[in-house]
Predicted model as a PDB file, atoms N, CA, C, CB and O in Angstrom, pLDDT in the B-factor column:
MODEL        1                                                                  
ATOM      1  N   UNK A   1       0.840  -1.178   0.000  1.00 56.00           N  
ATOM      2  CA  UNK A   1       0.000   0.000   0.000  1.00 56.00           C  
ATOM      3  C   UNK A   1       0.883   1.239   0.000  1.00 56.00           C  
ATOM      4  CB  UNK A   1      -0.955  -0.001   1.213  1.00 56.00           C  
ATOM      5  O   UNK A   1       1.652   1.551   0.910  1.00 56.00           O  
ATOM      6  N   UNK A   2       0.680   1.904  -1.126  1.00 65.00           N  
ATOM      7  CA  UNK A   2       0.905   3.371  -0.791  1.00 65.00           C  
ATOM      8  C   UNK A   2       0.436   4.455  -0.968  1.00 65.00           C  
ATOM      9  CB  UNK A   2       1.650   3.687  -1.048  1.00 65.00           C  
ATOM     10  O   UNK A   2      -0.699   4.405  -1.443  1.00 65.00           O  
ATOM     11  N   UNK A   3       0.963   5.798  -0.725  1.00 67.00           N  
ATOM     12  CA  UNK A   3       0.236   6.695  -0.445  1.00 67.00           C  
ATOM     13  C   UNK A   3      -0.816   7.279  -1.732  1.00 67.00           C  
ATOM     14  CB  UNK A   3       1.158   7.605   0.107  1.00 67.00           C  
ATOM     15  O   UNK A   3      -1.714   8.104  -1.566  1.00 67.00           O  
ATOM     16  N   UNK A   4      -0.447   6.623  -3.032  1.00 76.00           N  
ATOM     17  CA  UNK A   4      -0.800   6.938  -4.353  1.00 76.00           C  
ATOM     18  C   UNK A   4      -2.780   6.454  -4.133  1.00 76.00           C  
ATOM     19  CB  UNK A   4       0.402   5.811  -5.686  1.00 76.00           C  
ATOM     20  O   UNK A   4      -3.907   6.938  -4.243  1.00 76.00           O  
ATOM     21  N   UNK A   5      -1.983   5.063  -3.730  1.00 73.00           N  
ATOM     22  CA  UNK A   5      -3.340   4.112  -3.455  1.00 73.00           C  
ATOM     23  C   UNK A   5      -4.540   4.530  -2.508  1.00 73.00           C  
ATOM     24  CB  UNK A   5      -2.871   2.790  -2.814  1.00 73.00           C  
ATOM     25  O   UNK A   5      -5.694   4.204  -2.786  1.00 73.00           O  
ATOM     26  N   UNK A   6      -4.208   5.297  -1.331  1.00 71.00           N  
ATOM     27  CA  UNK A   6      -4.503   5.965  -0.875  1.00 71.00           C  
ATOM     28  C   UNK A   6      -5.670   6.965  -1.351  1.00 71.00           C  
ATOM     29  CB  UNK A   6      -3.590   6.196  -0.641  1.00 71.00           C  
ATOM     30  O   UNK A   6      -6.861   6.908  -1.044  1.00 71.00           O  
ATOM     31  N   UNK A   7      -5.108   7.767  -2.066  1.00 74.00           N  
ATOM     32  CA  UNK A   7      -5.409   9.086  -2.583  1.00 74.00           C  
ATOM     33  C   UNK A   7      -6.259   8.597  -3.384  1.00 74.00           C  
ATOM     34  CB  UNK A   7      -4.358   9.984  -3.182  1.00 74.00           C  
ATOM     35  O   UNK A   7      -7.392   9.076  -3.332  1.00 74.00           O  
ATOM     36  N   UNK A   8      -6.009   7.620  -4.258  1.00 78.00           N  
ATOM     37  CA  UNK A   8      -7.351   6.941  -5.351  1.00 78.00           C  
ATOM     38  C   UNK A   8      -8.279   6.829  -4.473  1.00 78.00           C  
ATOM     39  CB  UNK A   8      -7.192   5.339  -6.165  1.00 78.00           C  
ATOM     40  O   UNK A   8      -9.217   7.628  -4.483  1.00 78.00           O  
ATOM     41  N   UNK A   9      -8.202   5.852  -3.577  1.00 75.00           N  
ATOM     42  CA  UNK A   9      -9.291   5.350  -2.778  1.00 75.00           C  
ATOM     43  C   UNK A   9     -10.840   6.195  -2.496  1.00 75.00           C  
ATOM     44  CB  UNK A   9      -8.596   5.150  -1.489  1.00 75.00           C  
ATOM     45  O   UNK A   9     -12.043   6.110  -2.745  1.00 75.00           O  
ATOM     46  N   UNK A  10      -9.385   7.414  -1.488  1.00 76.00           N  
ATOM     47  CA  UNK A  10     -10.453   8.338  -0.750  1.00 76.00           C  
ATOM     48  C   UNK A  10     -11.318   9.149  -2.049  1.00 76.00           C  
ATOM     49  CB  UNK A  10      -9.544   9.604   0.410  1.00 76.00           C  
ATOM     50  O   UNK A  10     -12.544   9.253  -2.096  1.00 76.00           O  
ATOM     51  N   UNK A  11     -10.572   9.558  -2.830  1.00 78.00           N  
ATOM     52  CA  UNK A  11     -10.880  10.436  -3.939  1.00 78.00           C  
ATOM     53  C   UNK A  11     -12.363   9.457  -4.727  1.00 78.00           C  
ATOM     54  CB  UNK A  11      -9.217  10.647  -5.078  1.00 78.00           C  
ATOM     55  O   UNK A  11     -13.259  10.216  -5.097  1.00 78.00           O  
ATOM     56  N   UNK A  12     -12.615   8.075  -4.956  1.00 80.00           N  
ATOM     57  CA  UNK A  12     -13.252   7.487  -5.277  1.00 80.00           C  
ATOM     58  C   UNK A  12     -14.524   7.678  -4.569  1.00 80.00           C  
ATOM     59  CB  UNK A  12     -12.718   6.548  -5.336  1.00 80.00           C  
ATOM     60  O   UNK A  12     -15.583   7.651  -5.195  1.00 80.00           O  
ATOM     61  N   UNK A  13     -14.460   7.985  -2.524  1.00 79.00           N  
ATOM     62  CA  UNK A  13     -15.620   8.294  -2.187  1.00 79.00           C  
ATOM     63  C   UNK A  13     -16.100  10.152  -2.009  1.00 79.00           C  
ATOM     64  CB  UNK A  13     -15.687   7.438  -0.922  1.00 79.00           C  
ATOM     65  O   UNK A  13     -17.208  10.634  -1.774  1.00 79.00           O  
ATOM     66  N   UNK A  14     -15.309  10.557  -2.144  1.00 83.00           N  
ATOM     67  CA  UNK A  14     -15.693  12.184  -1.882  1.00 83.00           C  
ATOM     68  C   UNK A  14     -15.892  12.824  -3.843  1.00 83.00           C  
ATOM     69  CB  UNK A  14     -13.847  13.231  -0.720  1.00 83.00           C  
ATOM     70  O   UNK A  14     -15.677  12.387  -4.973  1.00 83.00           O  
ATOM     71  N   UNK A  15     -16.300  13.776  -3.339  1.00 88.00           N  
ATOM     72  CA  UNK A  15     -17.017  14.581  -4.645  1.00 88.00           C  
ATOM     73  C   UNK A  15     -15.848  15.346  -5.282  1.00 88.00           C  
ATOM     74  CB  UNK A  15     -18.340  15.779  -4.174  1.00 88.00           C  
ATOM     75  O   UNK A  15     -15.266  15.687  -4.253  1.00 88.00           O  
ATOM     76  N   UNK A  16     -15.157  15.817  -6.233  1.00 88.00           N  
ATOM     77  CA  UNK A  16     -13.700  16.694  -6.645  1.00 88.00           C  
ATOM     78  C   UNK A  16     -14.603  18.220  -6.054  1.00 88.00           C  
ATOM     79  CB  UNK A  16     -13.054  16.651  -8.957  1.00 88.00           C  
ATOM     80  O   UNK A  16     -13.960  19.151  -6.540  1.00 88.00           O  
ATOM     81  N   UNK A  17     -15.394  18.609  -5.505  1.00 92.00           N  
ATOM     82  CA  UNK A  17     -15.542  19.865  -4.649  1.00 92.00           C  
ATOM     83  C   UNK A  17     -15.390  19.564  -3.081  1.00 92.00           C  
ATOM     84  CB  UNK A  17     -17.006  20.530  -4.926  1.00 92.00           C  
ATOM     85  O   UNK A  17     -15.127  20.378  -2.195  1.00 92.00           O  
ATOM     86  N   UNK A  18     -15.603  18.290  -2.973  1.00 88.00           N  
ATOM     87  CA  UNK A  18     -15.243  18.093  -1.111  1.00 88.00           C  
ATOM     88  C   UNK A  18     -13.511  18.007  -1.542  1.00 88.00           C  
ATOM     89  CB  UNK A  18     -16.116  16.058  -0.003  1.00 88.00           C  
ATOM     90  O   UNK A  18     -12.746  18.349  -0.640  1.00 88.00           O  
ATOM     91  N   UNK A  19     -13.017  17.661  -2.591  1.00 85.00           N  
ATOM     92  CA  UNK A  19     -11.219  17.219  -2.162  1.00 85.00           C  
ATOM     93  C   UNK A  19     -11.011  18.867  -2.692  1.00 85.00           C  
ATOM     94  CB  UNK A  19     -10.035  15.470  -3.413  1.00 85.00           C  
ATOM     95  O   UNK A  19     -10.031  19.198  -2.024  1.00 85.00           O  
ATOM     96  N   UNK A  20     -11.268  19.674  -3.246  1.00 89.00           N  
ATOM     97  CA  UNK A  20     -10.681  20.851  -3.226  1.00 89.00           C  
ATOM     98  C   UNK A  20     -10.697  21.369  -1.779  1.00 89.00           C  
ATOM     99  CB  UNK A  20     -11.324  21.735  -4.185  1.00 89.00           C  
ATOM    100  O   UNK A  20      -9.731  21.543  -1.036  1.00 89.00           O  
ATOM    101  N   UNK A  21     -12.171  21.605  -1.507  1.00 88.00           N  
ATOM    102  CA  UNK A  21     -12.412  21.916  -0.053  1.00 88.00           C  
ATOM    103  C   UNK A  21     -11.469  21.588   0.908  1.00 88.00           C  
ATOM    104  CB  UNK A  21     -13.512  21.337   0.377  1.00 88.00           C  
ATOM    105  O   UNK A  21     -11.168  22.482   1.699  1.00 88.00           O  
ATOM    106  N   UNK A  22     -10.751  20.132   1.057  1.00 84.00           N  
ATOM    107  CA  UNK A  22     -10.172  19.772   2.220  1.00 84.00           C  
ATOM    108  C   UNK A  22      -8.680  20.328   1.594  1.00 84.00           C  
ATOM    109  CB  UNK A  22     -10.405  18.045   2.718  1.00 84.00           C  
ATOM    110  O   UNK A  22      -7.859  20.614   2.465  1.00 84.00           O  
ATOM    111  N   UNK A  23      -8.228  20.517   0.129  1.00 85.00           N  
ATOM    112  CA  UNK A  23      -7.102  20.744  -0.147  1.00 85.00           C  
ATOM    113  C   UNK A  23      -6.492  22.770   0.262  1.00 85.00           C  
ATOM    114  CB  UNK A  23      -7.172  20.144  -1.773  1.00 85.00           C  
ATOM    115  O   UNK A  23      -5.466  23.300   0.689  1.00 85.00           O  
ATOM    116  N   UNK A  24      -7.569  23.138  -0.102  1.00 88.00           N  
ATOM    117  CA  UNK A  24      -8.100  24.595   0.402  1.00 88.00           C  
ATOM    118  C   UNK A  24      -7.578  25.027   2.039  1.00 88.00           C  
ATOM    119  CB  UNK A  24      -9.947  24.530   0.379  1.00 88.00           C  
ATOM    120  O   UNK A  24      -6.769  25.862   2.444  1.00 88.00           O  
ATOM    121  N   UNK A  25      -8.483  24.002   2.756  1.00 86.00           N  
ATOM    122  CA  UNK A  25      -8.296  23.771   4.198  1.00 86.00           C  
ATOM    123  C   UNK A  25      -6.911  23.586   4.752  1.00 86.00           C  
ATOM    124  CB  UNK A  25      -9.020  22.638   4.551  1.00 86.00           C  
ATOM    125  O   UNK A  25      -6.651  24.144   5.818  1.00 86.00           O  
ATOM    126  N   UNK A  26      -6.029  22.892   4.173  1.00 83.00           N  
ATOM    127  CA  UNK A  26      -4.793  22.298   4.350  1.00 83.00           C  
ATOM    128  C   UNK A  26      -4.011  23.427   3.604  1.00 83.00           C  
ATOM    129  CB  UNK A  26      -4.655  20.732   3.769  1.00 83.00           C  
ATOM    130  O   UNK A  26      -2.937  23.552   4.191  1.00 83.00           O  
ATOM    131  N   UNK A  27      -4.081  24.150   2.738  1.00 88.00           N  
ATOM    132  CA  UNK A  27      -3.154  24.866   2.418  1.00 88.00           C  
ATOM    133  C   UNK A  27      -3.690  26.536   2.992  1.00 88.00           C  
ATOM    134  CB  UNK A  27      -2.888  24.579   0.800  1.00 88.00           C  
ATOM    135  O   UNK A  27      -2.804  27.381   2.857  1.00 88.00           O  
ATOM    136  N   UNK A  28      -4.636  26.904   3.422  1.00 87.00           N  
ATOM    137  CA  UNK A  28      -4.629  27.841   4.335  1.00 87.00           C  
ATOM    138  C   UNK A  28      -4.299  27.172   5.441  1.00 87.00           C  
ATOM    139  CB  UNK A  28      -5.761  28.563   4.438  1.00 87.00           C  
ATOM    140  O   UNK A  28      -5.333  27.598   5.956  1.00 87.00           O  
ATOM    141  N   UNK A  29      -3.787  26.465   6.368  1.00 86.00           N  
ATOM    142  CA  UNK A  29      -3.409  26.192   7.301  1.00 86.00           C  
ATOM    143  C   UNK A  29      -4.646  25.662   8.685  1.00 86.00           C  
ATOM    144  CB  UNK A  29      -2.593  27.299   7.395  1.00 86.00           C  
ATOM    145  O   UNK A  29      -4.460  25.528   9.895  1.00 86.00           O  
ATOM    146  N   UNK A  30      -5.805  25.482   7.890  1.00 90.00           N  
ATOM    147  CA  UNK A  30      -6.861  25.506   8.794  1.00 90.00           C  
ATOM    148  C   UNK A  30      -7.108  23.773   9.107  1.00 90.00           C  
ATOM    149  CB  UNK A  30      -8.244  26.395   8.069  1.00 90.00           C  
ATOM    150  O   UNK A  30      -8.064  23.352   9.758  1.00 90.00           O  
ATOM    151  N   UNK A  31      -6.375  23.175   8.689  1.00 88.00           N  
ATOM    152  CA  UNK A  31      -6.083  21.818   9.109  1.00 88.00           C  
ATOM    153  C   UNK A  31      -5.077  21.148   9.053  1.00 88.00           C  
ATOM    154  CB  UNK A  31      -6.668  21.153   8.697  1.00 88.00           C  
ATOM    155  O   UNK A  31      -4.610  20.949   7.932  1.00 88.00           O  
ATOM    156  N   UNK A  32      -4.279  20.472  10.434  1.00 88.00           N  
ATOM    157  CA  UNK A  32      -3.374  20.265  10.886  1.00 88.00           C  
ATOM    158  C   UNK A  32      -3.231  19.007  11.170  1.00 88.00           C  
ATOM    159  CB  UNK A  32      -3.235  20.938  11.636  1.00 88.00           C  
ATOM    160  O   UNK A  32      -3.898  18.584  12.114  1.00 88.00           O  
ATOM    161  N   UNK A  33      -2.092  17.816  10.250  1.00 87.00           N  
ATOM    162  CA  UNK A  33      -2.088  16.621  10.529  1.00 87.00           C  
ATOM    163  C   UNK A  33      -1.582  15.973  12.040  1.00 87.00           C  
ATOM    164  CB  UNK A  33      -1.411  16.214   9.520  1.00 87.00           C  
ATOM    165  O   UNK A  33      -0.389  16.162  12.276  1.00 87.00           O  
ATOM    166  N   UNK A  34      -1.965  15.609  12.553  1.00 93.00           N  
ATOM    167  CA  UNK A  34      -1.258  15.325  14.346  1.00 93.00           C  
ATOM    168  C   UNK A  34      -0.671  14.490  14.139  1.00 93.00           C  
ATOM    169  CB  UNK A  34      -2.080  14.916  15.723  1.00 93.00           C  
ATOM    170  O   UNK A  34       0.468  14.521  14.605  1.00 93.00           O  
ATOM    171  N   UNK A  35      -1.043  13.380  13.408  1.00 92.00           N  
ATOM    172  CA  UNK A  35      -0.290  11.903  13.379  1.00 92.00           C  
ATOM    173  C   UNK A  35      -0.996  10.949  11.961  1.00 92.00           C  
ATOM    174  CB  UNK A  35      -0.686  10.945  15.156  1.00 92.00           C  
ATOM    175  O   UNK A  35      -2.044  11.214  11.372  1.00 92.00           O  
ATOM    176  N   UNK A  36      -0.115   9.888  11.701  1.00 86.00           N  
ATOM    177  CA  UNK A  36      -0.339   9.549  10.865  1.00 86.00           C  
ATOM    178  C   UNK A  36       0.278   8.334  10.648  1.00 86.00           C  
ATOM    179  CB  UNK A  36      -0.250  10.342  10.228  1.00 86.00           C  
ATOM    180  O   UNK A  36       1.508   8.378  10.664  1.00 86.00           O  
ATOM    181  N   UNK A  37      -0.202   7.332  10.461  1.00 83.00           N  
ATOM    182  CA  UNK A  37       0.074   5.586  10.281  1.00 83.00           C  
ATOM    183  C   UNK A  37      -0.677   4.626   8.777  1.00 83.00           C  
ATOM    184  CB  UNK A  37      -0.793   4.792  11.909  1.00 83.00           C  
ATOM    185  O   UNK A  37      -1.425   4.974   7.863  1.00 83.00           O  
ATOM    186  N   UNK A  38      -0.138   3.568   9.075  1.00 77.00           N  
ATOM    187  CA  UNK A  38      -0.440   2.646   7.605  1.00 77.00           C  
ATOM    188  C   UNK A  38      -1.814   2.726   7.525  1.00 77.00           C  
ATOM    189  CB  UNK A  38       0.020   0.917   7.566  1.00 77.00           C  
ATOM    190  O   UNK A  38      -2.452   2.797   6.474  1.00 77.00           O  
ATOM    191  N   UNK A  39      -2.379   2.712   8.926  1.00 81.00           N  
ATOM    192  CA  UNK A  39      -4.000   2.807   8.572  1.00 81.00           C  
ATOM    193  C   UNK A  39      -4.928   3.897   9.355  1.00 81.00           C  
ATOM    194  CB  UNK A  39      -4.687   1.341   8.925  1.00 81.00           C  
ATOM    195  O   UNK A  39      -6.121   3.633   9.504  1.00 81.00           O  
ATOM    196  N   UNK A  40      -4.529   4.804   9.727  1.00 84.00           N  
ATOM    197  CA  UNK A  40      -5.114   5.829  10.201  1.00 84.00           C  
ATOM    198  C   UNK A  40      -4.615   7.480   9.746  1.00 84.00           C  
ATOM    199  CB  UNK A  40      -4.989   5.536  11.576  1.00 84.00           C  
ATOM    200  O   UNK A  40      -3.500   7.678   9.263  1.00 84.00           O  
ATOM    201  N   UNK A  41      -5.282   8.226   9.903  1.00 86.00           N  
ATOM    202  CA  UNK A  41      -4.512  10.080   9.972  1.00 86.00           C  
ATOM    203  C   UNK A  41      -5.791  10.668  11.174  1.00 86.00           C  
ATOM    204  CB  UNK A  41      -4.658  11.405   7.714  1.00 86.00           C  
ATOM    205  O   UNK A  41      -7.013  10.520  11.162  1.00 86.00           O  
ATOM    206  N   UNK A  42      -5.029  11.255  11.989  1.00 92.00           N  
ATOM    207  CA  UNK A  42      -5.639  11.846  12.862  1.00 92.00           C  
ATOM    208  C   UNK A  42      -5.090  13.324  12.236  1.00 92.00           C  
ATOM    209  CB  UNK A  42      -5.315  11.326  14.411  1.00 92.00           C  
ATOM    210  O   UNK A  42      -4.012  13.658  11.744  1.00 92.00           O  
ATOM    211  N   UNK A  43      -6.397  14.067  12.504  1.00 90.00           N  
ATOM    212  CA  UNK A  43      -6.125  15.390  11.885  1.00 90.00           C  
ATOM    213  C   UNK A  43      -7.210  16.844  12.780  1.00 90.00           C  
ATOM    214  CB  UNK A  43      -6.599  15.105   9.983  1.00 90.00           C  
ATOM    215  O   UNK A  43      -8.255  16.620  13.390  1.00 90.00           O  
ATOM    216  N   UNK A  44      -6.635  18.093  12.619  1.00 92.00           N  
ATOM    217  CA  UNK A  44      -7.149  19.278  13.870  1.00 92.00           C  
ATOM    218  C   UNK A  44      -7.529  19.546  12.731  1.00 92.00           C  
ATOM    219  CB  UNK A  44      -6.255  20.424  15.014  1.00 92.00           C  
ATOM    220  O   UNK A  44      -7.039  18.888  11.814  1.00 92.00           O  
ATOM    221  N   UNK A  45      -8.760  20.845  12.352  1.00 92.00           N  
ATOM    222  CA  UNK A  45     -10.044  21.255  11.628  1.00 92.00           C  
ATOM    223  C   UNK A  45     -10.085  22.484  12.913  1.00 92.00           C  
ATOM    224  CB  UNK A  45     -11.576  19.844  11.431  1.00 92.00           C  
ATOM    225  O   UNK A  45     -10.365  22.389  14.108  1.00 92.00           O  
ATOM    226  N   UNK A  46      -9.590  23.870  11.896  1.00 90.00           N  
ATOM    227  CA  UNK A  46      -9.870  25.072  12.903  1.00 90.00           C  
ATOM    228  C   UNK A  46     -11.343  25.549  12.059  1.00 90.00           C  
ATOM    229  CB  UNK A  46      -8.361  26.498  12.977  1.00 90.00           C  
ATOM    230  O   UNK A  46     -11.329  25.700  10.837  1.00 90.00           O  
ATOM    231  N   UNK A  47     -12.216  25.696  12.637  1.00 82.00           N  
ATOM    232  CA  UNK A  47     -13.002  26.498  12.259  1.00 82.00           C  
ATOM    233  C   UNK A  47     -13.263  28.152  11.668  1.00 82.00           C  
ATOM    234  CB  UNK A  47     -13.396  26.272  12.999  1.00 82.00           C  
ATOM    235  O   UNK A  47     -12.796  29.097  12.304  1.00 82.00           O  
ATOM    236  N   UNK A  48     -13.695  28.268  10.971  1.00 75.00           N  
ATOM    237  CA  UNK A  48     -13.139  29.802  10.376  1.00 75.00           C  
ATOM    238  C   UNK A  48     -14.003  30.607  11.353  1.00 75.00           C  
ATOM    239  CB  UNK A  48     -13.508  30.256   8.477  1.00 75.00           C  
ATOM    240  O   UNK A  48     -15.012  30.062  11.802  1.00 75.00           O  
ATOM    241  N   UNK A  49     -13.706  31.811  11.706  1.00 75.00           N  
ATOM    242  CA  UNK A  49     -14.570  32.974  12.314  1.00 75.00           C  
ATOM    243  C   UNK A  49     -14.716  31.906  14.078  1.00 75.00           C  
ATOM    244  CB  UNK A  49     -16.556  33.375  11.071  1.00 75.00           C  
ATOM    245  O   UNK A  49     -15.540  32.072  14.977  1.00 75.00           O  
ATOM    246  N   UNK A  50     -13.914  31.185  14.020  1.00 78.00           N  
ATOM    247  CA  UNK A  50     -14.499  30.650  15.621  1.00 78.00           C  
ATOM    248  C   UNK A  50     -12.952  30.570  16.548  1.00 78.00           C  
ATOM    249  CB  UNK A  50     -15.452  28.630  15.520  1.00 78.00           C  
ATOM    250  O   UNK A  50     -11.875  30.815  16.005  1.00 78.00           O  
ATOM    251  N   UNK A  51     -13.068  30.224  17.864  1.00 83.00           N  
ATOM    252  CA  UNK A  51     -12.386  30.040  18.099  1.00 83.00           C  
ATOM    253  C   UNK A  51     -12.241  28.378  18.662  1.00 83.00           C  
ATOM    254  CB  UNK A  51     -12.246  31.037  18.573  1.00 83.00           C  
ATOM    255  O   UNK A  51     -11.932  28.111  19.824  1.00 83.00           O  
ATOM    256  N   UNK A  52     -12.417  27.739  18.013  1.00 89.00           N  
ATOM    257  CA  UNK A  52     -12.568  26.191  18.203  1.00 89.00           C  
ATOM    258  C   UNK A  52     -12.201  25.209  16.694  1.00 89.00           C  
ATOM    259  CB  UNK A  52     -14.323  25.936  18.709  1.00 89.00           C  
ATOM    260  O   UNK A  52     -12.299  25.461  15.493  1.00 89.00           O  
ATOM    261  N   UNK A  53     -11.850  24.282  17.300  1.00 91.00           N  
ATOM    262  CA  UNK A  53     -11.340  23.448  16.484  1.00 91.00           C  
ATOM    263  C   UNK A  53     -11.662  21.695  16.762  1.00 91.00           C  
ATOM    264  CB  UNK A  53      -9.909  23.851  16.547  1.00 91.00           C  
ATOM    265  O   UNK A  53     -11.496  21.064  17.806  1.00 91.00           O  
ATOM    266  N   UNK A  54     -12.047  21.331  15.757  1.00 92.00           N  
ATOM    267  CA  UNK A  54     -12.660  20.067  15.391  1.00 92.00           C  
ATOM    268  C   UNK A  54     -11.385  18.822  15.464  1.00 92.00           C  
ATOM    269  CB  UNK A  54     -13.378  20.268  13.761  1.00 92.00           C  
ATOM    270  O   UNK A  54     -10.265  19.009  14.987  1.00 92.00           O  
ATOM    271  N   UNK A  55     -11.754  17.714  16.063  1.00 94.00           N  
ATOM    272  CA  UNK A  55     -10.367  16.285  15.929  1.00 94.00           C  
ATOM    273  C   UNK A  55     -11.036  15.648  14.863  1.00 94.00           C  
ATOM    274  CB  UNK A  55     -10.056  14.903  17.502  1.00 94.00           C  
ATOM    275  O   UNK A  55     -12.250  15.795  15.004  1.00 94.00           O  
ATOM    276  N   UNK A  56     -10.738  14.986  13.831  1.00 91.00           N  
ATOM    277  CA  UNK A  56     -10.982  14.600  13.265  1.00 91.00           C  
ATOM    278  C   UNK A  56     -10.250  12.876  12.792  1.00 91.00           C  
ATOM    279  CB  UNK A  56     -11.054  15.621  12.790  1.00 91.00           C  
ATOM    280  O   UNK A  56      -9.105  13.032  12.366  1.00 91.00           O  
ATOM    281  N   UNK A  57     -10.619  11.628  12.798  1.00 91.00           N  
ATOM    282  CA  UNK A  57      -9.888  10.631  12.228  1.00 91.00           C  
ATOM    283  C   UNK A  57     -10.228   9.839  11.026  1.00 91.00           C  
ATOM    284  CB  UNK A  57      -9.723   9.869  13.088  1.00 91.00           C  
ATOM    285  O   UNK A  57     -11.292   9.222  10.976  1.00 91.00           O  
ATOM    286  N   UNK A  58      -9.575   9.830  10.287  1.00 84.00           N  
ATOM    287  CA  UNK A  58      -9.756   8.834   8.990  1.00 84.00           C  
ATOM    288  C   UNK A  58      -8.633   7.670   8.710  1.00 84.00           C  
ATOM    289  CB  UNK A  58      -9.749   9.775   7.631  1.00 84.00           C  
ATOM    290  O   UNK A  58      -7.435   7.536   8.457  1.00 84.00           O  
ATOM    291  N   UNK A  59     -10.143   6.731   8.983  1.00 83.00           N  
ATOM    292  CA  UNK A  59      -9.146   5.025   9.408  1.00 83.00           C  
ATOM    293  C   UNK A  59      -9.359   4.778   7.713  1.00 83.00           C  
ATOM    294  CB  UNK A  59     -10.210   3.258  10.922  1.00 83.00           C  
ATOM    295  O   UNK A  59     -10.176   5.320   6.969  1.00 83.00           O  
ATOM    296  N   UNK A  60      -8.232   3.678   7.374  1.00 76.00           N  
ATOM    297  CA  UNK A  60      -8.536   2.719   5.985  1.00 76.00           C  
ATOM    298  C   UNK A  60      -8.781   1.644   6.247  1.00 76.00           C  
ATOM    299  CB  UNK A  60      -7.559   2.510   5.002  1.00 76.00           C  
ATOM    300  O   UNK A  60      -8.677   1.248   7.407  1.00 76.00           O  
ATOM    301  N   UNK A  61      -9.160   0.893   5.296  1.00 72.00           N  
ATOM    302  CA  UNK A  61      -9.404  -0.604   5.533  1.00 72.00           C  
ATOM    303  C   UNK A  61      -8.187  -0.783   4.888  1.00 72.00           C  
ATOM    304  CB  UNK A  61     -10.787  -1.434   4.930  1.00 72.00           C  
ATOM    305  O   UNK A  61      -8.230  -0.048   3.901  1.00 72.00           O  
ATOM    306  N   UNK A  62      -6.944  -1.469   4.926  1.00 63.00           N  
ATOM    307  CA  UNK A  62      -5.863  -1.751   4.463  1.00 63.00           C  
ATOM    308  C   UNK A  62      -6.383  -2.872   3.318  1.00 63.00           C  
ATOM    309  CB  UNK A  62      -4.854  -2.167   5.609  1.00 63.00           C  
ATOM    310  O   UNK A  62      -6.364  -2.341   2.207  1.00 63.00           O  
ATOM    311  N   UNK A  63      -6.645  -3.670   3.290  1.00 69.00           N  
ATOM    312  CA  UNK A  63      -7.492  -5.140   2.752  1.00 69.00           C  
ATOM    313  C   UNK A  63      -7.947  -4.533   1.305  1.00 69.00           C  
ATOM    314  CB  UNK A  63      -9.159  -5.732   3.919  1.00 69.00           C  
ATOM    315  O   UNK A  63      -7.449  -4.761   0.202  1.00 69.00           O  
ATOM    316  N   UNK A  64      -9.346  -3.460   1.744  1.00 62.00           N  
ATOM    317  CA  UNK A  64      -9.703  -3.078   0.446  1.00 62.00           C  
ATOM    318  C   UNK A  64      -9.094  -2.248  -0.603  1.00 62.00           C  
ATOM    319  CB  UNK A  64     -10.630  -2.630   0.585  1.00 62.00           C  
ATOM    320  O   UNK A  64      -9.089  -2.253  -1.834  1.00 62.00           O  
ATOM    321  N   UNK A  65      -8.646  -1.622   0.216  1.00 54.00           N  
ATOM    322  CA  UNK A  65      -6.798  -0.811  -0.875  1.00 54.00           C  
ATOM    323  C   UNK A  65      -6.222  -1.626  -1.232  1.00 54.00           C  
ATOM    324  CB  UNK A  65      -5.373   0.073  -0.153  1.00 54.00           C  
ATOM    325  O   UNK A  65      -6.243  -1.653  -2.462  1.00 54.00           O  
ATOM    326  N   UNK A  66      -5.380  -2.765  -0.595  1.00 59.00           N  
ATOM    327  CA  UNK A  66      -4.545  -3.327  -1.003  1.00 59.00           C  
ATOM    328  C   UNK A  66      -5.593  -4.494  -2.574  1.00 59.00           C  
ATOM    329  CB  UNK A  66      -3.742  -4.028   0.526  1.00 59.00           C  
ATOM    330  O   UNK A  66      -5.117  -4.549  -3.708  1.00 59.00           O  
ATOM    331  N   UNK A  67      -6.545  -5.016  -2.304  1.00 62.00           N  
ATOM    332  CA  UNK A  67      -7.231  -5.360  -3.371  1.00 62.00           C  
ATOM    333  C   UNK A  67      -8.239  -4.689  -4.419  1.00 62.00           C  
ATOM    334  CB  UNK A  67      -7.703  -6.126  -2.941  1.00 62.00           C  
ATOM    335  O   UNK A  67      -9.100  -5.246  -5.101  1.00 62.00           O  
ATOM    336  N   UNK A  68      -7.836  -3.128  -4.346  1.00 56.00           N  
ATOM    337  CA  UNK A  68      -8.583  -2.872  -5.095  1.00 56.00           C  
ATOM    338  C   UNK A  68      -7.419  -2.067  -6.448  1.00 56.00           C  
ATOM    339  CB  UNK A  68      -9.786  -2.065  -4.265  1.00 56.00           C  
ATOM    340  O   UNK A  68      -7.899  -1.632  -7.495  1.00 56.00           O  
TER     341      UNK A  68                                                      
ENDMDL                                                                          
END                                                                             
């Protein structure tokens, strides 16, 4: 598995306006990776105009990447 495989995957379930959105997010700085493993990314989500911020995790199924 790698990170290519990855990126297909997720991209297969989100809309190309939700992956701009999160790419948007990440390059204004309004989301912050904490950690990150073969099958998880834990990630911070600042809210705009707030002063709070969202945890966020996105697990993979390793199995269905690796066979798909």
């Amino acid at each position: 598995m790698n990170i290519k495989q990855i990126k297909e995957k997720i991209a297969s379930f989100v809309s190309p306006e939700e992956l701009a959105h999160g790419e948007i997010l990440f390059n204004n700085c309004d989301c912050q990776i904490l950690s990150q493993s073969a099958v998880s990314i834990d990630f911070l989500i600042n809210i705009s105009g707030e002063n709070e911020s969202v945890e966020y995790v996105l697990l993979f199924d390793v199995e269905e990447i690796r066979n798909s």
